[in-house]
MIZA-805705 format. One line per field, with one value per residue (C-alpha): residue in three letters; x, z, y; residue number from 1; chain. Coordinates in steps of 0.05 Angstrom, whole numbers. Layout:
N
lumza c(ALA/...)
c1 c(X/...)
c3 c(Z/...)
c2 c(Y/...)
lumse c(NUM/...)
pafi c(A/...)
//
This chain:
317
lumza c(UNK/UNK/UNK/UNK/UNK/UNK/UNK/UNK/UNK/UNK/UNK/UNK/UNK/UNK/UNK/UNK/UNK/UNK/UNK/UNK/UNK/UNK/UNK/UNK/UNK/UNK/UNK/UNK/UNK/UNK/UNK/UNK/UNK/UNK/UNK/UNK/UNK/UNK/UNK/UNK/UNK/UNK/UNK/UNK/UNK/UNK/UNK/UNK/UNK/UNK/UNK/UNK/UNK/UNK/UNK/UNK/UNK/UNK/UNK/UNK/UNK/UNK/UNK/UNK/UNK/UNK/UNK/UNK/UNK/UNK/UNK/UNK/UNK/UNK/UNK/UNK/UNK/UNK/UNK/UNK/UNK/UNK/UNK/UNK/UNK/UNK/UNK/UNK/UNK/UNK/UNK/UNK/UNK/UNK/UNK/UNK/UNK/UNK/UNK/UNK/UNK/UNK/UNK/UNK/UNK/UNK/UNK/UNK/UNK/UNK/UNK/UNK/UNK/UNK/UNK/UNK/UNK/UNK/UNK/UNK/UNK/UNK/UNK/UNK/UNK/UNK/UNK/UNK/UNK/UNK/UNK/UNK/UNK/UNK/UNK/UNK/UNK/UNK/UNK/UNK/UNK/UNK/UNK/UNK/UNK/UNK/UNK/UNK/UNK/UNK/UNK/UNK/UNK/UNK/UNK/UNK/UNK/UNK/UNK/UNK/UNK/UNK/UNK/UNK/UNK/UNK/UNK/UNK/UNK/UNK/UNK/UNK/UNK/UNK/UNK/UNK/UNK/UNK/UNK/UNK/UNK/UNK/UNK/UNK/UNK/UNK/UNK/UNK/UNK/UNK/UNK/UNK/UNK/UNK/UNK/UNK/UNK/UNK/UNK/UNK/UNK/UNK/UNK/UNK/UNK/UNK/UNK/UNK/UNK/UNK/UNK/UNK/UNK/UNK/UNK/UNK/UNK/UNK/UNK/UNK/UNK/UNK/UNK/UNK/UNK/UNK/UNK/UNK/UNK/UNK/UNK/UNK/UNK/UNK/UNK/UNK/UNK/UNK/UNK/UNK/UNK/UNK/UNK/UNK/UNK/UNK/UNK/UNK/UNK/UNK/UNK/UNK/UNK/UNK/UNK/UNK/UNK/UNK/UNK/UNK/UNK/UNK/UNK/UNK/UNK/UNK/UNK/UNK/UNK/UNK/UNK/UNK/UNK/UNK/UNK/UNK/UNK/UNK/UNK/UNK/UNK/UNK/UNK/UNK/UNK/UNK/UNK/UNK/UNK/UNK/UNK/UNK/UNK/UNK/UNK/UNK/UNK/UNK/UNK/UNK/UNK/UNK/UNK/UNK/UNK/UNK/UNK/UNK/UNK/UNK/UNK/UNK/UNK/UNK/UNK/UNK/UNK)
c1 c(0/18/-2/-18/-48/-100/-125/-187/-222/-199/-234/-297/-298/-288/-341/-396/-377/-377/-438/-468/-432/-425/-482/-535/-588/-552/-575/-504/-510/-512/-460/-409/-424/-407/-347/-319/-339/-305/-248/-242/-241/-176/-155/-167/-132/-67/-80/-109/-90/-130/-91/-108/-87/-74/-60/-9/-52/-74/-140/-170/-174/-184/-173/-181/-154/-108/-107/-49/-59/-7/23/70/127/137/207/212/234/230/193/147/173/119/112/61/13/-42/-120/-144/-214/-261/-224/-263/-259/-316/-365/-342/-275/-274/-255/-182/-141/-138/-153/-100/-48/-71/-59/5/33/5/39/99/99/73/136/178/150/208/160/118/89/34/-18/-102/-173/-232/-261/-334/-320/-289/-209/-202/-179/-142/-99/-68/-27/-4/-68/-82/-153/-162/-226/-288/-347/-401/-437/-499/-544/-617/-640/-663/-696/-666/-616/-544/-509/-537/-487/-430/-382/-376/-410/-358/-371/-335/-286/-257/-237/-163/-161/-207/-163/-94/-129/-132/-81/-49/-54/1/22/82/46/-19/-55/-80/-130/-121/-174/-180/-193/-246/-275/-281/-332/-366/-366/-396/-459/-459/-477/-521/-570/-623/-623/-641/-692/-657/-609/-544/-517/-516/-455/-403/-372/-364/-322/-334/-273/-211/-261/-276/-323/-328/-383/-427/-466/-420/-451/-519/-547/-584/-540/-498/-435/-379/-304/-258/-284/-233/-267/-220/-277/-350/-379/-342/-372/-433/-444/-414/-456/-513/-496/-497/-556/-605/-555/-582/-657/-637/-627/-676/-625/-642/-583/-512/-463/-393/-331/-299/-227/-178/-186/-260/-273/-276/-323/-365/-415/-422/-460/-527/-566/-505/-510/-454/-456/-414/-392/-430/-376/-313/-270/-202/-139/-69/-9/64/98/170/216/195/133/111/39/0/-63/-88/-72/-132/-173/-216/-282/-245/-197/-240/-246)
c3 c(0/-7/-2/-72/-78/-116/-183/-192/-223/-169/-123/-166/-149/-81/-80/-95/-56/13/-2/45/106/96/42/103/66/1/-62/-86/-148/-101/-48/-100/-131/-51/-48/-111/-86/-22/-54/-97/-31/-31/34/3/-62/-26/34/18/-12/-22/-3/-22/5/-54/-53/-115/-178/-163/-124/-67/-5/40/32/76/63/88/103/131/176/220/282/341/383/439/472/535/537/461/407/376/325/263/231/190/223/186/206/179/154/115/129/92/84/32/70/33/53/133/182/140/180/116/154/206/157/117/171/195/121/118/179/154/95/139/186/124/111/139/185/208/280/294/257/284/275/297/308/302/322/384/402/395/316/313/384/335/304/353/359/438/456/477/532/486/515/485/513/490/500/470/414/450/422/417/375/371/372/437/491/449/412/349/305/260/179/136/118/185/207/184/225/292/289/295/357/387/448/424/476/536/515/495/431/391/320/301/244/191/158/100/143/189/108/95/162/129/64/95/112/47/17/72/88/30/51/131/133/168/145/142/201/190/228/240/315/362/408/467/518/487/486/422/392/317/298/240/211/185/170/173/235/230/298/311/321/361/317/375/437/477/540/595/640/665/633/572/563/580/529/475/482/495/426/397/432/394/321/328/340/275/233/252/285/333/387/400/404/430/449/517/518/580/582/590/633/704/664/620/683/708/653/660/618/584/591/592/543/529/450/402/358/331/384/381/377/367/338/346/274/312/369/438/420/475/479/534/570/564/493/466/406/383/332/273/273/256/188)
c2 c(0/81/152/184/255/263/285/334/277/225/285/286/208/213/259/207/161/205/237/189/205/287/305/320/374/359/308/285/343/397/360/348/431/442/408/442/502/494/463/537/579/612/583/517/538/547/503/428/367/306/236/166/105/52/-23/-46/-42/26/21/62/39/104/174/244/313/358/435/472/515/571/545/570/555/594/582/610/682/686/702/659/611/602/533/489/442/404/393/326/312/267/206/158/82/51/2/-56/-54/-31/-62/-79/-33/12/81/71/49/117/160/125/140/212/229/200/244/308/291/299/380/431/465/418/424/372/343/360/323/323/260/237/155/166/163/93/87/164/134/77/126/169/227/257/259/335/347/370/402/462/510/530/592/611/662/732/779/855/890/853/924/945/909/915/973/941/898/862/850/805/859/866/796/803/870/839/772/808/843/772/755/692/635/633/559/529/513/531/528/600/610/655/701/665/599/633/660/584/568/633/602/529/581/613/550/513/570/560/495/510/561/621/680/690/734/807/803/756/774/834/876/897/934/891/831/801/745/721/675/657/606/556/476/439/464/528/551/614/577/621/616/649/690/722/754/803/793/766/831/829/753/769/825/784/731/772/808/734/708/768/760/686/717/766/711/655/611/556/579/596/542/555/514/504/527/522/602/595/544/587/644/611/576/646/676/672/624/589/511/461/401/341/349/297/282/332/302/347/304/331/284/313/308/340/301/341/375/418/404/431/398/468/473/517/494/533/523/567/513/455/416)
lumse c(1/2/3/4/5/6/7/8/9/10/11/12/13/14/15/16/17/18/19/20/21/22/23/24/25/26/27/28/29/30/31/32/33/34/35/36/37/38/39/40/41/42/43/44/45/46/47/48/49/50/51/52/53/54/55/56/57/58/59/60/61/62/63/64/65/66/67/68/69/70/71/72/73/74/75/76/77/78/79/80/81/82/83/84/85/86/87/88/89/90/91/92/93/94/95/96/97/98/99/100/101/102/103/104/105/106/107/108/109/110/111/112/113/114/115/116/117/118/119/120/121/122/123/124/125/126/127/128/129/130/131/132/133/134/135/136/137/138/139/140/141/142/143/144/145/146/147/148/149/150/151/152/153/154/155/156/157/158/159/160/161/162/163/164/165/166/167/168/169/170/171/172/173/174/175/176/177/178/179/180/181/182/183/184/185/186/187/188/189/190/191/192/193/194/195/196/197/198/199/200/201/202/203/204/205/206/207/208/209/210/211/212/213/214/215/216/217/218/219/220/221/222/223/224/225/226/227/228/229/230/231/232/233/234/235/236/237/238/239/240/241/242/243/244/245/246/247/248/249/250/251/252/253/254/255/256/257/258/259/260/261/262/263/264/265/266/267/268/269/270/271/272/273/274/275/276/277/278/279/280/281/282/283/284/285/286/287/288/289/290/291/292/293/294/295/296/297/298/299/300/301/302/303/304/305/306/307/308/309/310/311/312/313/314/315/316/317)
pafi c(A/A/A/A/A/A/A/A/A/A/A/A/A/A/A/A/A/A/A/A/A/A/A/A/A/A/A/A/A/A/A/A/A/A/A/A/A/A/A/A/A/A/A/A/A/A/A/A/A/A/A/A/A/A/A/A/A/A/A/A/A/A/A/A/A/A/A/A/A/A/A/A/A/A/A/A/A/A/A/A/A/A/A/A/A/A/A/A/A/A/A/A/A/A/A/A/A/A/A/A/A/A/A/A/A/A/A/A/A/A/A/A/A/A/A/A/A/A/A/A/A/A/A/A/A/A/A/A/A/A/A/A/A/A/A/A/A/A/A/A/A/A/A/A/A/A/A/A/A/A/A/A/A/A/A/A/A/A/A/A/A/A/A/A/A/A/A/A/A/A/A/A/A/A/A/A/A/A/A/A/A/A/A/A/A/A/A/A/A/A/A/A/A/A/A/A/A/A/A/A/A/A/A/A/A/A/A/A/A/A/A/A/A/A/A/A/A/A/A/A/A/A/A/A/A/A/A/A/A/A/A/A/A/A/A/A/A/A/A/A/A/A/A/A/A/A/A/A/A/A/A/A/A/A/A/A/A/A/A/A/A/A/A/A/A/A/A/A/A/A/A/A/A/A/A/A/A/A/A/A/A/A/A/A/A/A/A/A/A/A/A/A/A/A/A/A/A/A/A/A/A/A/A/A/A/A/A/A/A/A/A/A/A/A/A/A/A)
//
C-alpha cells in the first residue's frame, strides 16, 4: 500500500462516494457543486490536498484531506517561532472494505509524509468515532465540551461597541491575544472565510439567514461567529473575553444575532481560558460534545503540547 495525492477527477470520485456520510441537506449534485466550491475557496486553493491510500494495482482503499494551517512555538523568553501544522478531515474508508485496517495504515503513512514538511508542528482532527482508531497512530484525545445559550430577542449592537462585517476579520483577528502555551494552532482570515463560506452554501437549505454580522467587540473583548454547517445555529469561531462583563455582552450580542437571523441557538466551544467564566453567565449551559472530538499528533521530536492547549471552533475541518 501508499499515499498518492490526488487528481481533480480522483476528487470528483471521491465525491460520490462520501456523499453518504457528509451530504446532510444535500442530493449528491448539489453535495459534490459544494465540495468544488469549497475546494475553490482561496484558503483551500493554497491550503489542501487530497490523499489516497492505494494497494499495488492502483485502487483506493481510504482517503481524507489535508489543510495547513499557522502554528506557534513559543520558547521561553522568546519570540514565537511560526511553523506548518495540518487539520485532517473526511477520512473515509468505503463500507465494503472496513474493518481492514486501511484508515489507520492511511494515517500512519500521511503522517509519515507530513513529518517529512520543513516546518511541520503537529498534525489536528476532529473525530466523530471516538479516540479509539485516531490513538493507533499516535493522535491525543483533547477534553471536548459546548456551551450553548438561546435566541433573544433585541438588537445585537446594543451590549456591544462594534458589530464586525466580513471585511474586518483580518483587522479583529490580529487584535486577538495569542494563547500563553508552549504551543498553539491560530487560524487565519482566510480559514475563518471558509466556516463563512460552509454558511454561504447551507443557508437555502435551513430556513434562516445568514448573520448580519459575524462577531463583536466589546472593551478589548472580542467574539467572531457565523453560521457555518448543517445546523441552522450561531456557532462562536474564537471569543476572547477580559472579563464576566465582557462575556456576557458578547454573548448577549450573539444570543439576539441568532434571533436576527432565525437561528435555533448559539453554540460555543470550551477552551482552557474559559472554563472558570463561562458557568457564570447567565443562561449558558454546559454540554458534552456529540462528535468533533479534538486530537493533536506531534509530527517533531519534543513537541511541547500543553493539556491546556486551546482549540478553538475556527480551527476545525
Amino acid at each position: 500500500m501508499h499515499l498518492v495525492e490526488a487528481t481533480e477527477a480522483q476528487k470528483a470520485e471521491r465525491d460520490a462516494l462520501t456523499h453518504s456520510e457528509w451530504g446532510t441537506l444535500l442530493n449528491v449534485e448539489g453535495y459534490a457543486a459544494r465540495e468544488q466550491r469549497l475546494r475553490a475557496h482561496p484558503w483551500s486553493r493554497a491550503d489542501m490536498r487530497t490523499w489516497l491510500l492505494c494497494d499495488e494495482g492502483g485502487s483506493v482503499l481510504a482517503s481524507c484531506e489535508t489543510f495547513r494551517t499557522d502554528s506557534f512555538l513559543r520558547p521561553p523568553g522568546g519570540e514565537l517561532l511560526p511553523g506548518d501544522s495540518f487539520a485532517i478531515a473526511s477520512v473515509f474508508t468505503e463500507e465494503r472494505l472496513r474493518g481492514r485496517g486501511y484508515a489507520t495504515r492511511l494515517m500512519d503513512l500521511l503522517a509519515a509524509e507530513l513529518e517529512r514538511q520543513p516546518r511541520a508542528h503537529a498534525g489536528l482532527l476532529f473525530s466523530d468515532v471516538g479516540p479509539r482508531i485516531y490513538a493507533r497512530s499516535g493522535y491525543q484525545e483533547l477534553p471536548a465540551w459546548d456551551w450553548q445559550l438561546s435566541p433573544a430577542p433585541g438588537a445585537p449592537g446594543e451590549s456591544v461597541a462594534e458589530l464586525l462585517r466580513e471585511s474586518d476579520l483580518p483587522r479583529v483577528l490580529g487584535r486577538l491575544r495569542r494563547p500563553e502555551v508552549p504551543f498553539f494552532f491560530w487560524p487565519s482570515p482566510a480559514q475563518l472565510d471558509w466556516h463563512l463560506e460552509r454558511g454561504r452554501i447551507y443557508v437555502e437549505h435551513l430556513g434562516c439567514s445568514l448573520p448580519a454580522s459575524v462577531g463583536a467587540t466589546v472593551g478589548d473583548s472580542t467574539a467572531l461567529w457565523g453560521l457555518v454547517g448543517r445546523s441552522a445555529e450561531l456557532t462562536v469561531l474564537m471569543f476572547e473575553a477580559r472579563s464576566l462583563e465582557d462575556a456576557t455582552a458578547l454573548l448577549e450580542a450573539a444570543r439576539r444575532e441568532a434571533s436576527r437571523s432565525g437561528l435555533s441557538r448559539v453554540v460555543l466551544w470550551e477552551e482552557p481560558g474559559l472554563a472558570a467564566l463561562l458557568p457564570l453567565v447567565e443562561g449558558a449551559t454546559r454540554a458534552a460534545r456529540q462528535g468533533s472530538l479534538p486530537m493533536v499528533r506531534p509530527l517533531r521530536p519534543a513537541l511541547p503540547l500543553s493539556p491546556l492547549l486551546p482549540v478553538p471552533r475556527g480551527l476545525w475541518v
